[in-house]
Backbone as CSV, one residue per row, in Angstrom:
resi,resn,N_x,N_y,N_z,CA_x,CA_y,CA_z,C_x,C_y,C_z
1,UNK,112.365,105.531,106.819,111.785,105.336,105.486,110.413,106.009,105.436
2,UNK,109.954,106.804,104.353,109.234,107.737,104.339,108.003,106.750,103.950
3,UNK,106.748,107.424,103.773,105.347,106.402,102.853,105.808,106.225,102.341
4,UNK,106.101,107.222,101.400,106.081,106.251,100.075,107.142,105.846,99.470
5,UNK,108.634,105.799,100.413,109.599,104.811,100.384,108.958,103.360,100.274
6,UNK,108.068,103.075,101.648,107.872,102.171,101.755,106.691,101.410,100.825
7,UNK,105.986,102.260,100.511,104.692,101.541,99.371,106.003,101.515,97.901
8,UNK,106.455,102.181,97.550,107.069,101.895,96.369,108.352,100.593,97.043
9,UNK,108.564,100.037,98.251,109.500,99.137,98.299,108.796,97.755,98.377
10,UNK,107.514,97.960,98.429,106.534,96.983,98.313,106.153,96.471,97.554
11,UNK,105.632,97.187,96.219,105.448,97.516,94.963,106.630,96.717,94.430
12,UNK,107.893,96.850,94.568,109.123,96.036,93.773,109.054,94.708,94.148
13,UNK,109.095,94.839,95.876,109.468,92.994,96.204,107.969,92.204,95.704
14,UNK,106.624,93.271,95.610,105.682,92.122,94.546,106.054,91.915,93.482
15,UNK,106.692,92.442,92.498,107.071,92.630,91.287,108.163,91.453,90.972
16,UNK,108.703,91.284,92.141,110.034,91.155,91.928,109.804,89.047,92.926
17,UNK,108.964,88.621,93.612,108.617,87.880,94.474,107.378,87.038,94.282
18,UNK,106.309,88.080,93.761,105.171,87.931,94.298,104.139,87.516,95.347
19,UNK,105.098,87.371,96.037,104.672,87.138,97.261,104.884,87.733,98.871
20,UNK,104.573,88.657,99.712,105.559,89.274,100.609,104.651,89.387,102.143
21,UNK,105.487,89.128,103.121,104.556,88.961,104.431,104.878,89.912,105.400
22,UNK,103.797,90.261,105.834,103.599,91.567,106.942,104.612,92.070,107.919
23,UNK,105.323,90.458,108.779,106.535,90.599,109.259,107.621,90.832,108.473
24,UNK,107.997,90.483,107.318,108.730,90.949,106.592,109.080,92.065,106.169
25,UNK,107.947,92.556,105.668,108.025,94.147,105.216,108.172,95.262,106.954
26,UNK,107.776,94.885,107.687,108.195,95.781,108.904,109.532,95.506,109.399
27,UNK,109.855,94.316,109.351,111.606,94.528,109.510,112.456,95.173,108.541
28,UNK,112.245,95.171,107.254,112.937,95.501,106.286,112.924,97.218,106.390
29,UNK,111.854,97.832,106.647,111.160,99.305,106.861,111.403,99.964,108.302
30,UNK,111.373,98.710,109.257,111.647,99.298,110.801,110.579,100.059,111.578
31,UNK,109.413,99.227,110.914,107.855,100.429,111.592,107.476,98.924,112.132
32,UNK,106.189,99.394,112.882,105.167,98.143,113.239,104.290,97.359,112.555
33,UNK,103.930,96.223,112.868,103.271,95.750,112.082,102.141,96.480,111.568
34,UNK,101.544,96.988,112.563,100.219,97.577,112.420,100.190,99.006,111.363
35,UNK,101.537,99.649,111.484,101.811,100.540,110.250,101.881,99.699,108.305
36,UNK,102.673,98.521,108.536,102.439,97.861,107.450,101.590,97.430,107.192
37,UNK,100.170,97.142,107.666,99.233,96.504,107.347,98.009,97.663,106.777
38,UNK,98.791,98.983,107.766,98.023,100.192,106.637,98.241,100.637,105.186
39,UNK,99.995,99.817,105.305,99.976,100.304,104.275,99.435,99.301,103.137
40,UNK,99.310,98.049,103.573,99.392,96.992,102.412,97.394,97.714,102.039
41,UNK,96.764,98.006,103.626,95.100,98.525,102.930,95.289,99.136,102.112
42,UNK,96.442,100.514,101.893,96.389,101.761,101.478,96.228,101.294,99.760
43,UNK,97.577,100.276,99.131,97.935,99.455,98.416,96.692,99.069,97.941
44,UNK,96.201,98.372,98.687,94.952,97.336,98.036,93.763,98.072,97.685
45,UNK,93.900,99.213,98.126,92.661,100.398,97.870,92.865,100.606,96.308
46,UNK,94.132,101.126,96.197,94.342,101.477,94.566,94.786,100.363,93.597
47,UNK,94.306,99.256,94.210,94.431,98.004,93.461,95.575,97.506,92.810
48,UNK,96.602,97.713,93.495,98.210,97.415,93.475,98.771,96.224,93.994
49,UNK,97.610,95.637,94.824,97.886,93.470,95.529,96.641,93.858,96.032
50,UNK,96.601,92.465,96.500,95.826,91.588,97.150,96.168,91.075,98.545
51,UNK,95.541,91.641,99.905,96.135,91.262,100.834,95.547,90.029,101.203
52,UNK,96.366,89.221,101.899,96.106,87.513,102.074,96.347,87.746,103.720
53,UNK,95.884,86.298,104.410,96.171,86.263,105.946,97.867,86.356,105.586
54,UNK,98.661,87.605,106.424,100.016,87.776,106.682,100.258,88.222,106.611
55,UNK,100.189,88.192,105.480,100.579,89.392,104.041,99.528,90.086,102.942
56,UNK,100.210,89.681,101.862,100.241,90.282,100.195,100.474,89.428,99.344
57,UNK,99.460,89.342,98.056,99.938,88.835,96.703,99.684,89.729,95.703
58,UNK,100.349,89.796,94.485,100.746,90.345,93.968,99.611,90.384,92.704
59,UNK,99.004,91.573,92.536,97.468,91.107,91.213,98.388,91.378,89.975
60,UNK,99.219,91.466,89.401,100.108,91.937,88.047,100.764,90.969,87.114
61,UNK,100.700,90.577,86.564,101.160,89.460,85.327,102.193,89.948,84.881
62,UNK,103.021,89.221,84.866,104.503,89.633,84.366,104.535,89.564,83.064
63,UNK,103.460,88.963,82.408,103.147,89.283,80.753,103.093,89.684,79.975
64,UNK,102.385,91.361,81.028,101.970,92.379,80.380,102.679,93.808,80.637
65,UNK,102.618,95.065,80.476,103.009,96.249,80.976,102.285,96.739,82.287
66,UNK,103.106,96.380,83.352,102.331,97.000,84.948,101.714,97.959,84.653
67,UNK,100.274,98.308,85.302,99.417,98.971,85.316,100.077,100.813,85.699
68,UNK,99.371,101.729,85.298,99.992,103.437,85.652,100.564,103.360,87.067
69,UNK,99.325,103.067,87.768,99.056,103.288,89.249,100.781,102.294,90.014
70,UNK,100.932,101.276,89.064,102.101,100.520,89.641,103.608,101.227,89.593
71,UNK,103.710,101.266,87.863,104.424,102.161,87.562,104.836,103.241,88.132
72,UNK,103.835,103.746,88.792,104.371,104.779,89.319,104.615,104.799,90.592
73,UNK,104.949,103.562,91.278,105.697,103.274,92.225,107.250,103.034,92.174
74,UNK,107.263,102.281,91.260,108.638,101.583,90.604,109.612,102.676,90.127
75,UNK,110.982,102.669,90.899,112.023,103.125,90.468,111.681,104.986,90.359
76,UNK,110.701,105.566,91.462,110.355,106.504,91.447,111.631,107.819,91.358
77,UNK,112.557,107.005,92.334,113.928,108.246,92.155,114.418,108.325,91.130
78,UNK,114.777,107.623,90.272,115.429,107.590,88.868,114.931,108.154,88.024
79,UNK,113.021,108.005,88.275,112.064,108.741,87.017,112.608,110.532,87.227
80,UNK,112.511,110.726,88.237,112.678,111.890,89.282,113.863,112.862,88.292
81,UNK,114.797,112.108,88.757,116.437,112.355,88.073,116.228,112.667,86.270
82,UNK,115.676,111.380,86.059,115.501,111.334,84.519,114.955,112.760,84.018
83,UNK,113.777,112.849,84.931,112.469,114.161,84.202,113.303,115.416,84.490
84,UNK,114.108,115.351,85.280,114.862,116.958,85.676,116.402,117.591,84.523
85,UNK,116.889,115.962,84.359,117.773,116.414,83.032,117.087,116.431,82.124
86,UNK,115.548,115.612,81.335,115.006,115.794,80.525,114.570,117.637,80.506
87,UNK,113.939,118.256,81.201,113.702,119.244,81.255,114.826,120.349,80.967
88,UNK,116.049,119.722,81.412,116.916,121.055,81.424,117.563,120.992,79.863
89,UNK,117.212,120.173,79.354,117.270,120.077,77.521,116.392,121.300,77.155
90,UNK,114.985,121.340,77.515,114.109,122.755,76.784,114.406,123.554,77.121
91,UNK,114.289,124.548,76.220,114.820,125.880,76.258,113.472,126.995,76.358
92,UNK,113.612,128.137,76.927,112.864,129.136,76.536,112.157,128.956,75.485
93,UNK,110.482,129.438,74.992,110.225,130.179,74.199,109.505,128.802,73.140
94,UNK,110.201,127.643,73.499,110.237,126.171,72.862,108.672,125.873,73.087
95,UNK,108.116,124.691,72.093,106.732,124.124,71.805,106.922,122.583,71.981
96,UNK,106.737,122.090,73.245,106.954,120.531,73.081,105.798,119.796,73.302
97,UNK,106.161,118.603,72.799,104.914,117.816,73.534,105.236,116.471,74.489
98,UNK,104.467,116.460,75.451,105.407,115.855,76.646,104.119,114.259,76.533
99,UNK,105.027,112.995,76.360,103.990,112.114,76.227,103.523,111.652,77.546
100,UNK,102.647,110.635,77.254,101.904,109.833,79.028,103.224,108.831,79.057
101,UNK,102.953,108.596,80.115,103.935,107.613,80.655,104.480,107.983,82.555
102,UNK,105.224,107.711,83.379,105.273,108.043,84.255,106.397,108.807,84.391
103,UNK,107.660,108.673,83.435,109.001,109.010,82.789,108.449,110.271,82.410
104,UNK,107.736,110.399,81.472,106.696,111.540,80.909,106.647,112.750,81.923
105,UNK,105.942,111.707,83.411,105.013,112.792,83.998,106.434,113.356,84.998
106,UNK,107.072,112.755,85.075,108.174,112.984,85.973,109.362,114.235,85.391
107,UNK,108.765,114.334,83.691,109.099,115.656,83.174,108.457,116.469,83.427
108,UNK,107.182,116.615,83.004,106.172,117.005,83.490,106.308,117.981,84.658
109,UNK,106.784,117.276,86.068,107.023,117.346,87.299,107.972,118.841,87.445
110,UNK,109.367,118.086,86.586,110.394,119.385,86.581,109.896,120.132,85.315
111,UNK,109.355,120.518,84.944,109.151,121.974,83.720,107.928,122.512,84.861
112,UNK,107.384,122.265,86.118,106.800,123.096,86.858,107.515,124.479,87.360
113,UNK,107.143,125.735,87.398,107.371,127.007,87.682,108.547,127.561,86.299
114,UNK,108.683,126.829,85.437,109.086,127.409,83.998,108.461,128.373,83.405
115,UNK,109.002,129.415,82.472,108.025,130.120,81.490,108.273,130.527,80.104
116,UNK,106.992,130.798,79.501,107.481,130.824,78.219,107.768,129.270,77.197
117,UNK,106.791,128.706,77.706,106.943,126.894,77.085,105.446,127.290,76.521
118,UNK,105.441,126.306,75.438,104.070,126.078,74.985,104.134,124.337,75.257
119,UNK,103.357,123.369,76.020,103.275,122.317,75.958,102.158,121.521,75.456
120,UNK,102.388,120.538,74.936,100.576,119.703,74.110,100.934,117.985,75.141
121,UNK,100.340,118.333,75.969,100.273,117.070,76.722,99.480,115.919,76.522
122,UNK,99.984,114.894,76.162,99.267,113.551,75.559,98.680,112.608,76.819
123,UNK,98.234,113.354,78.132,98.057,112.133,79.427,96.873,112.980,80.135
124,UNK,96.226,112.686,80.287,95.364,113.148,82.125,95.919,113.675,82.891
125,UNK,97.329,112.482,83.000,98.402,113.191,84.440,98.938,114.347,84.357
126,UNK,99.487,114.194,83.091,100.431,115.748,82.835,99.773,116.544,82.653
127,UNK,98.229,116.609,81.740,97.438,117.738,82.160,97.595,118.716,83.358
128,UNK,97.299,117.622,84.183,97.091,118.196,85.370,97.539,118.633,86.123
129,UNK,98.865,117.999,86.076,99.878,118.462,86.772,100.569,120.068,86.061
130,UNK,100.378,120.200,84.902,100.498,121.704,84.085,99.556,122.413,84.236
131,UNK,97.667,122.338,84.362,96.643,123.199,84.430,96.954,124.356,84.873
132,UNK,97.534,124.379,86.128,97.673,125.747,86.798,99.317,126.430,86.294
133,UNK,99.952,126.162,85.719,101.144,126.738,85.627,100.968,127.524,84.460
134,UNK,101.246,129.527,85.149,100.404,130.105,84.327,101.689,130.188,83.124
135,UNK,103.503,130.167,83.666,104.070,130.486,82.155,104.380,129.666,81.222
136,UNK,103.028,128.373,81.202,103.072,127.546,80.430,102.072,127.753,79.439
137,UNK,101.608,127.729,78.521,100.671,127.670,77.831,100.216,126.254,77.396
138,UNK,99.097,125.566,77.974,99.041,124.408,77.781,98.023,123.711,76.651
139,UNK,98.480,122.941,76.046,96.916,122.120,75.657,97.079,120.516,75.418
140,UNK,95.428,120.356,76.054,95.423,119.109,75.988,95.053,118.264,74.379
141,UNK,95.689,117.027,74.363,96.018,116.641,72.748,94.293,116.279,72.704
142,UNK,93.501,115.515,73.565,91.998,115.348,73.453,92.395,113.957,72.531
143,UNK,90.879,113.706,72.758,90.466,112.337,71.920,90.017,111.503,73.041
144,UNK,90.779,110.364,72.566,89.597,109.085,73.899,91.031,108.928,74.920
145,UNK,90.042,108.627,76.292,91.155,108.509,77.612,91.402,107.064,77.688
146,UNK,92.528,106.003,77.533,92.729,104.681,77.891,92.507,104.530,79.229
147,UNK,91.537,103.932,79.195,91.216,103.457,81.064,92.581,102.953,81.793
148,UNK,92.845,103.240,82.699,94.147,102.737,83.787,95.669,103.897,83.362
149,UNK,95.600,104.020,82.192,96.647,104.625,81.262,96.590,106.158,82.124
150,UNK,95.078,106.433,81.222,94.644,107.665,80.889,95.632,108.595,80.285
151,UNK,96.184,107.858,78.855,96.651,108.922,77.893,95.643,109.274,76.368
152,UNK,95.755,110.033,75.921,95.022,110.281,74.490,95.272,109.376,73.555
153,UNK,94.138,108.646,73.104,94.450,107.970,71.767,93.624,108.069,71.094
154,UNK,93.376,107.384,70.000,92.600,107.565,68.630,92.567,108.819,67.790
155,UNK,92.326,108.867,66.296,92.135,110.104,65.658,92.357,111.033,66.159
156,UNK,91.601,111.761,66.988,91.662,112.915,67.505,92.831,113.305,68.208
157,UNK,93.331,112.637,69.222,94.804,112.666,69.416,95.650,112.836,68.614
158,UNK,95.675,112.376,67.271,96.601,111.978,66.361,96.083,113.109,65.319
159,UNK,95.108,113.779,65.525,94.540,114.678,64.130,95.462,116.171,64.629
160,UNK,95.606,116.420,65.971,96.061,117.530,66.494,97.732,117.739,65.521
161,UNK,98.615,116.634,65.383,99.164,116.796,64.662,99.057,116.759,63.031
162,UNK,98.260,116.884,62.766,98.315,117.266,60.893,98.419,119.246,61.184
163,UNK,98.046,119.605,62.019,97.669,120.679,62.025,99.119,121.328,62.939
164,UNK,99.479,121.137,63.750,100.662,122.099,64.734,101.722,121.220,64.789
165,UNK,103.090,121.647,64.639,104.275,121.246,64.620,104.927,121.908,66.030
166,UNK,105.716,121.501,66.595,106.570,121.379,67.478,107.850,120.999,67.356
167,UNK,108.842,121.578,68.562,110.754,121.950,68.821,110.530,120.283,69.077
168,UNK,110.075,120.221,70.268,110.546,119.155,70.946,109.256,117.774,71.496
169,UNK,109.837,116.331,71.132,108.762,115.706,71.934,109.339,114.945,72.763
170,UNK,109.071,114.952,73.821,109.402,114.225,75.155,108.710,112.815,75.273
171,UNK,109.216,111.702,74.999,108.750,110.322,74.462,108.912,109.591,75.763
172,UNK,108.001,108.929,76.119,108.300,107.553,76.455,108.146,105.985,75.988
173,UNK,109.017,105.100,76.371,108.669,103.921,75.593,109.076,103.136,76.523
174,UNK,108.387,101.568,75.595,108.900,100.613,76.569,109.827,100.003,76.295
175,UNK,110.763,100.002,75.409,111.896,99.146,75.015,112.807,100.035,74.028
176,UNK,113.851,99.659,74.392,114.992,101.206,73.521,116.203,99.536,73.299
177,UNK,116.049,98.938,71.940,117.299,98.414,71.604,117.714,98.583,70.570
178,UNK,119.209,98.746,70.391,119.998,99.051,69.406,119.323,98.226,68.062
179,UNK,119.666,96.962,68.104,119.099,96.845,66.686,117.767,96.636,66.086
180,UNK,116.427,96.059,67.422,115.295,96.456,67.078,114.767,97.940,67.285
181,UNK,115.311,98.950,67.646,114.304,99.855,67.735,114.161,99.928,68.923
182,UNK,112.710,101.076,68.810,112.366,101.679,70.419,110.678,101.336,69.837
183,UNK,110.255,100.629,71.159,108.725,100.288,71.106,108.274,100.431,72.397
184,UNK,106.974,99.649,72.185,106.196,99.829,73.568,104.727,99.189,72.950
185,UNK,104.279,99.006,73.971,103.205,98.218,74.492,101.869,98.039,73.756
186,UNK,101.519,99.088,73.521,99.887,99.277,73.383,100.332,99.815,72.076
187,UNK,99.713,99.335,70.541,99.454,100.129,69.112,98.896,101.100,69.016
188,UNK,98.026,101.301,70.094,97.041,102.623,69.999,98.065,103.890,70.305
189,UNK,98.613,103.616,71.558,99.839,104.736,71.972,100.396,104.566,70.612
190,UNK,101.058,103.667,70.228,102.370,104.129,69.359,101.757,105.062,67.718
191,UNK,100.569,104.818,67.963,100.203,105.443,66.597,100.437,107.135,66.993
192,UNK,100.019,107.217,68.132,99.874,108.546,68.552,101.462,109.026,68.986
193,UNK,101.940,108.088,68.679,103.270,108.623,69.015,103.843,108.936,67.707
194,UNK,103.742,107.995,66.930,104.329,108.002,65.071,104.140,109.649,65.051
195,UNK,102.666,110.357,65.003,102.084,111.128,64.297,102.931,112.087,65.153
196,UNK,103.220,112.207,66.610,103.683,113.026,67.308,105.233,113.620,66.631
197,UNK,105.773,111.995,66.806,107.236,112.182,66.085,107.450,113.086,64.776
198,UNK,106.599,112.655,64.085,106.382,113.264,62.684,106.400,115.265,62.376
199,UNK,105.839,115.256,63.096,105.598,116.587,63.566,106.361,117.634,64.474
200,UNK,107.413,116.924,64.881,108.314,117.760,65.563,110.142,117.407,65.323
201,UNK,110.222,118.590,65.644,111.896,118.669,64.476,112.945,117.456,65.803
202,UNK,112.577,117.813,67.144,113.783,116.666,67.849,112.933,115.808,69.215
203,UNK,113.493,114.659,69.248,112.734,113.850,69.548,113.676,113.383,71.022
204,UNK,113.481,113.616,72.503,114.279,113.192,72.998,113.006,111.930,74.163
205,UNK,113.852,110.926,73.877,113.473,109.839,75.153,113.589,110.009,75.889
206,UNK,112.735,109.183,77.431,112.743,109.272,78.777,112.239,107.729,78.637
207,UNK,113.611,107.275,79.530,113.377,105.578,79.569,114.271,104.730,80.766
208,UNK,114.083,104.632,81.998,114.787,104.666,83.049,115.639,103.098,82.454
209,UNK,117.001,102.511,83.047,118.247,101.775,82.453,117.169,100.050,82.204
210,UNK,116.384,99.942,82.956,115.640,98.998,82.702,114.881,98.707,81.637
211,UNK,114.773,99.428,80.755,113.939,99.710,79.558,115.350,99.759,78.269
212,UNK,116.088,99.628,78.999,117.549,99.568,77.630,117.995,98.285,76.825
213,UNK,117.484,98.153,76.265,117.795,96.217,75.570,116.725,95.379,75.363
214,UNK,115.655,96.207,75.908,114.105,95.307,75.809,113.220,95.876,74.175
215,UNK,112.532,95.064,74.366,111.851,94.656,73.258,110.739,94.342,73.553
216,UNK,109.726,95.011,72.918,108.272,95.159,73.930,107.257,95.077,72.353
217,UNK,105.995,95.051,72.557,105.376,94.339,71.251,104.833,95.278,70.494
218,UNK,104.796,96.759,70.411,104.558,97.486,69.618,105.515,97.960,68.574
219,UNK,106.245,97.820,67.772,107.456,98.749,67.291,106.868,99.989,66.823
220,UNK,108.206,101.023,67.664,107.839,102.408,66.980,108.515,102.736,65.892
221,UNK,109.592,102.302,66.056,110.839,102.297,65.081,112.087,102.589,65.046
222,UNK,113.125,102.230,64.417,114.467,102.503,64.101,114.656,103.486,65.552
223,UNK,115.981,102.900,66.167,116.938,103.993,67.400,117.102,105.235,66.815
224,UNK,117.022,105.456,65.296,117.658,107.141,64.630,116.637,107.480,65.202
225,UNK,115.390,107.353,65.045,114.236,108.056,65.539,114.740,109.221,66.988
226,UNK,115.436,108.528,67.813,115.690,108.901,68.930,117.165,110.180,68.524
227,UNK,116.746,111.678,68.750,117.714,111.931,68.755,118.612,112.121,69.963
228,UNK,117.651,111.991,71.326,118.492,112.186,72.695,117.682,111.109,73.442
229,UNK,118.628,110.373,74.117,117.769,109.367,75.138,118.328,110.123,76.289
230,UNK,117.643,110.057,77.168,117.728,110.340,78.747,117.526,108.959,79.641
231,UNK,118.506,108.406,80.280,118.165,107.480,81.087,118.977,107.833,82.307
232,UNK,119.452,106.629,83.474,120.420,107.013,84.514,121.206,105.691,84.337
233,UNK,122.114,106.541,85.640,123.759,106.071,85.297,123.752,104.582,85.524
234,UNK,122.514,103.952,85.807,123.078,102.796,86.112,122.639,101.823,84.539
235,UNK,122.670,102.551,83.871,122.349,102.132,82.597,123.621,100.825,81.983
236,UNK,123.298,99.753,81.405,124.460,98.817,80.772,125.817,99.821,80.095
237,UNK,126.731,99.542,80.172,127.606,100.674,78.854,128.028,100.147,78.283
238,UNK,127.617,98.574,77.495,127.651,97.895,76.246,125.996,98.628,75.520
239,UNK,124.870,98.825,76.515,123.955,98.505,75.473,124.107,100.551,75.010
240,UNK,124.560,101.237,76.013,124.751,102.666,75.931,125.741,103.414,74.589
241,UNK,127.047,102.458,74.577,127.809,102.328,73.501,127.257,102.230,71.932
242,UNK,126.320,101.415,72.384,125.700,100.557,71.001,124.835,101.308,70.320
243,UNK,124.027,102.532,72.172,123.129,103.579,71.163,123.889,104.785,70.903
244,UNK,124.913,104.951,71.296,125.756,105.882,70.998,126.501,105.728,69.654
245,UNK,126.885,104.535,69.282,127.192,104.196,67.994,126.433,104.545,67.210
246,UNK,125.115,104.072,66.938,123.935,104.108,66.458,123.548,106.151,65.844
247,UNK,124.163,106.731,66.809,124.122,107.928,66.439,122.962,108.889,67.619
248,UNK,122.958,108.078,68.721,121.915,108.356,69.401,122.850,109.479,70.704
249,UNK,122.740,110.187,71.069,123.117,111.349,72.228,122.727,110.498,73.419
250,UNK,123.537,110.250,74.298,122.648,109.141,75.716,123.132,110.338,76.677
251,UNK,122.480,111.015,77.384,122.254,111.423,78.820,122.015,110.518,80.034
252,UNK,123.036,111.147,80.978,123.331,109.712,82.186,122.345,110.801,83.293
253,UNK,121.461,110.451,83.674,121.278,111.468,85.090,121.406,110.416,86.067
């Protein structure tokens, strides 16, 4: 099991436990203790738990939307899968805009060494991860950075679209259900998402099978919104049916 097999298998059983002990995680992984206890420092450095005598507890409220830094531990292969069929949707020559999210950045990831894209990246991450890719033409959407997030919000984010239209936007959200809609978390994102949507002729999701049936406290709106979801195969195929009914295109990666 590689690092960051093992920090992202850590990352779940807090998620999933909240609670997890030093001997534990080295049997489950097959390293030494003394390797797990680097990793739980490594962890606690980027403020992902709290190490206790043993072990680990878990700093994350199941209340709220796990923090970037978590997220982007969780279900890392699937994002992986997701961002590589998301990508092989754009075409040459195409103007998208790729949102924050980790689903996002994991597109992001695969449209690296592409050319001939114009992209308007709504995150820090994806910035950055595009800066140097010269057959991209990039720009950043600007405005204010959400601390922990670090995607674009307010006006300025949202003013970039009165002005440039775009093929394609590469969405993420936190909840994709048939009869409420597709939402997510934070109002500030979703405004910047409305204006995004608005502005570009096709709209495809990135939302790994866990995010299929939920209902999260922002609404963005109506499933039509969505003209392609991208998720993976281990997706429900009652709730897949339902967006397929709905009129929605579902991609299995």
């Amino acid at each position: 099991m590689s690092v960051q097999e093992r920090h992202q298998a850590i990352v779940e059983l807090l998620l999933t436990h909240g609670r997890v002990t030093v001997a534990e995680l080295s049997a489950r992984a097959g390293v030494s203790e003394m390797t797990t206890r680097r990793d739980l420092e490594l962890l606690e450095r980027d403020g992902l738990l709290q190490r206790v005598h043993g072990g680990a507890v878990s700093t994350v409220s199941g209340s709220y939307e796990p923090p970037f830094a978590v997220r982007s531990h969780q279900r890392a292969d699937l994002k992986a899968r997701i961002g590589v069929a998301a990508a092989a949707l754009i075409g040459a020559n195409e103007t998208v805009v790729l949102d924050a999210g980790t689903t996002a950045l994991a597109t992001a990831r695969a449209l690296r060494g592409r050319r001939q894209l114009t992209v308007c990246a709504l995150s820090v991450p994806a910035t950055t991860e595009l800066a140097d890719e010269s057959g991209i033409r990039l720009i950043a959407a600007g405005g204010d950075v959400r601390p922990g997030e670090q995607c674009f919000v307010g006006p300025l984010a949202e003013r970039i679209f009165d002005e440039l239209r775009f093929d394609t936007f590469v969405m993420s959200v936190g909840g994709v259900d048939s009869s409420t809609g597709i939402s997510d978390f934070n109002p500030d994102d979703v405004r910047v998402k409305r204006a995004a949507i608005a502005a570009s002729r096709r709209r495809v999701v990135v939302a790994d099978s866990t995010k299929l049936g939920r209902v999260t406290f922002a609404r963005i709106g109506p499933v039509r919104l969505a003209d392609v979801l991208v998720t993976d195969d281990g997706a429900d195929t009652e709730q897949v049916a339902a967006l397929r009914d709905a009129g929605v295109q579902v991609v299995l990666a």
